[in-house]
N, C-alpha and C positions, 0 to 999 in steps of 0.2 A: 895434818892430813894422815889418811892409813899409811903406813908403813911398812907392814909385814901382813903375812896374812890372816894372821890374828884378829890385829887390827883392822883388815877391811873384812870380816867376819863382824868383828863389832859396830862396826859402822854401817854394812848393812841389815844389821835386825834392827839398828836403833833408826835409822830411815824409813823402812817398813811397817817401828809401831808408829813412826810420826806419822806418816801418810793415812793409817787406821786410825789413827786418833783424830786427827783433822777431818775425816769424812764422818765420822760417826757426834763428835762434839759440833761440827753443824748441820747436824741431821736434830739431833737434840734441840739446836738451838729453834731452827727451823719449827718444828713440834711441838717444845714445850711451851715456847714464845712465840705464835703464829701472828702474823701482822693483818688486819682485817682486810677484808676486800674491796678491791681496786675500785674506787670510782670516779675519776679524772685522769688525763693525758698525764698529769706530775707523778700519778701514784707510780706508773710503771717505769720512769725515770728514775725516781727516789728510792722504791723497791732494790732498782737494780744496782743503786751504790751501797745501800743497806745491805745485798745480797756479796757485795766485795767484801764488805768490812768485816762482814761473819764468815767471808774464807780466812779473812787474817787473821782477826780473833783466834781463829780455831786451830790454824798453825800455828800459832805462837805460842798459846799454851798450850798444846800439844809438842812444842820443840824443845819448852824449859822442861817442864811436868816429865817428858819421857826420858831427858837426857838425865833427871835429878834421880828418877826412880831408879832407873838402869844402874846410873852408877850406884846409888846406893846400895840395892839387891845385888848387883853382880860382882863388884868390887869393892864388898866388905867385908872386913878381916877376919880373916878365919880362925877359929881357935889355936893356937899352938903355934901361929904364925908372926915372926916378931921381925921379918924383915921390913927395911924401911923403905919406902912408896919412891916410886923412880919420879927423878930430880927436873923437873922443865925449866930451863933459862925465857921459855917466850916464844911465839911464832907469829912470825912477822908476815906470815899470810893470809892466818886464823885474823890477825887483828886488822889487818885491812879490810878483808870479809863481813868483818862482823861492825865494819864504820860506816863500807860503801853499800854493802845491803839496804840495811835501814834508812840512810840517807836516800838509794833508789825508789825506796817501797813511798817515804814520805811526800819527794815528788812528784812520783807517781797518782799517786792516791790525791797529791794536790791541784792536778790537772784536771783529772776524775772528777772532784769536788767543783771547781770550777765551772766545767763542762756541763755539769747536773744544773748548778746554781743559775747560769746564762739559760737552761732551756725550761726552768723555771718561771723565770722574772720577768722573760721578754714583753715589750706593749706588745697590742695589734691595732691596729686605727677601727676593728669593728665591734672590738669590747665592750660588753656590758657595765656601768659602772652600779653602784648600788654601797650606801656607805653605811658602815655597823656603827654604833654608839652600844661601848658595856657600861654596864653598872651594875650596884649589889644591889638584886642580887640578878641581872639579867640585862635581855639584850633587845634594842630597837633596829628596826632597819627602815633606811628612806632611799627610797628611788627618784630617779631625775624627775619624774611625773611630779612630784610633789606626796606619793605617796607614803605611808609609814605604815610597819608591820610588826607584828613581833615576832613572826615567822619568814625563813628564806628563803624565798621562791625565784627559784633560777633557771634558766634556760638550758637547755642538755647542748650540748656541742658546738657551744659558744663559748670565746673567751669572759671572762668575768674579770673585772678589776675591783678588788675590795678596799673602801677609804674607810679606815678605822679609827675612832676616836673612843676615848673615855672621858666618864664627866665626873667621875669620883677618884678609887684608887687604880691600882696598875692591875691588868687581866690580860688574857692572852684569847687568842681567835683562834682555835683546833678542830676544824671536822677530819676525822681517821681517819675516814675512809679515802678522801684528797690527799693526806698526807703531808699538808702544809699546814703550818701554823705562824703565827704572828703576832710580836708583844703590840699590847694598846698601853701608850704611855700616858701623862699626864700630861697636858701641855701641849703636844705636840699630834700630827694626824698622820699615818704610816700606810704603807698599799700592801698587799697582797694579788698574786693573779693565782686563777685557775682555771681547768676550761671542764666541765661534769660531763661525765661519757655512758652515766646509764640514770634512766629516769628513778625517781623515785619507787614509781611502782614497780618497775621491775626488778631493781634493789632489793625491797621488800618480800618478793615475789620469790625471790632466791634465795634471800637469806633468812626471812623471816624475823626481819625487825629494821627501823626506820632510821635513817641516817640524821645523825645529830651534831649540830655545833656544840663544840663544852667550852669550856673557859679552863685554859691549861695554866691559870696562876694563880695562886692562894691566894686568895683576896676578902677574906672575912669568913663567920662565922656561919653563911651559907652558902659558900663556895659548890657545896656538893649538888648545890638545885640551882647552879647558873648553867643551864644547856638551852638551844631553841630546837625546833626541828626546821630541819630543813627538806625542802620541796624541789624536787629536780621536775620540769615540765617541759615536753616537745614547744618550740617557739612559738607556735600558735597558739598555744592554753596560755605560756606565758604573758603571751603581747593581751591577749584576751582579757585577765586576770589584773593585768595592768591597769587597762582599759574600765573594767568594774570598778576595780577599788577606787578611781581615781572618780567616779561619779556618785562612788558612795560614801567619798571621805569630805568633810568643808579643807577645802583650804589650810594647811597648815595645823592641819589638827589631828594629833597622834590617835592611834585606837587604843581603847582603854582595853 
């Protein structure tokens, strides 16, 4: 810790460029990596643990980064100068500091984690179900009706619960905009919840272009053309739409 006044001269510029460096490194981050736009209750959940983690990021390398620079530039040897560098035995303060921080921050943040995770996952008893099957290079969807789609047509301000399977190799279930994703394994069938808070159209409307599932796992040679679109619709279009397809499909029998 400072000691003289020297030293708390030192300590406060090198405080000063951290705090600027943290504010500007995630403003950067912010900006040059913008996260797309929110369309489900989870995005602004998950935004806002995202929005933790790039305060810490940015402190932290703004606390090495400013503390390696400084010393470098301002406490290196001057020509003609051949004394030798004052002696530290250890500081038994500095090193508690720098165990019980970290150890704080990790708890911290694992609470945080936590917290996010539970108001993610929760059932609700008036959830939508509606189950994915991927494959190379693309995606089927069946509804309790008995319907099949290739597209994802879901109700705006309803919860949704997604049963996920694959019938070939491993893919993952990602629309950005939700913010959630989910591996589809082999073998096995996996959930996802979410609940969509702006329709399609008006998604579109704003941003100028259609919300899309992709497949967030390398899964073969045309991984880059496994997306569906997805269809966010007011309840009534979707009970609606339900209702059609399920008078225009036979029984059990997928759309080509």
């Amino acid at each position: 810790m400072p000691k003289s006044a020297n030293d708390r001269r030192h300590f406060i510029i090198v405080s000063v460029l951290i705090a600027i460096g943290t504010v500007v490194l995630y403003w950067l981050l912010e900006t040059v990596l913008p996260l797309p736009a929110q369309a489900s209750v989870e995005s602004l959940t998950i935004d806002q643990l995202i929005r933790w983690h790039l305060w810490l990021i940015a402190f932290l390398f703004s606390l090495v980064v400013v503390f390696m620079l400084y010393a470098i530039i301002i406490f290196r040897r001057r020509e003609g100068d051949d004394t030798e560098g004052e002696h530290f035995e250890g500081n038994t303060t500095l090193e508690i500091l720098w165990t019980a921080i970290p150890l704080a921050l990790v708890v911290i943040f694992a609470f945080i984690g936590i917290d996010t995770l539970n108001r993610v996952v929760f059932e609700d008893p008036n959830e939508v179900t509606v189950k994915a099957v991927g494959f190379q290079w693309g995606w089927r969807f069946e509804y309790p009706t008995g319907v099949q789609s290739q597209e994802l047509v879901l109700p705006v301000d309803r919860r949704v619960r997604m049963e996920l399977e694959t019938q070939d190799v491993n893919h993952a279930f990602w629309i950005p905009e939700f913010r959630v994703k989910q591996d589809l394994l082999a073998g096995q069938t996996n959930e996802l919840r979410f609940t969509p808070t702006m329709t399609s159209a008006d998604y579109e409307a704003e941003h100028g272009r259609e919300i899309r599932l992709v497949c967030a796992e390398l899964c073969g040679r045309a991984h880059w053309s496994m997306y569906a679109v997805v269809k966010v619709v007011p309840e009534a279009e979707y009970t609606a739409w339900l209702d059609e397809q399920f008078a225009s499909q036979a029984p059990g029998v997928a759309q080509k």
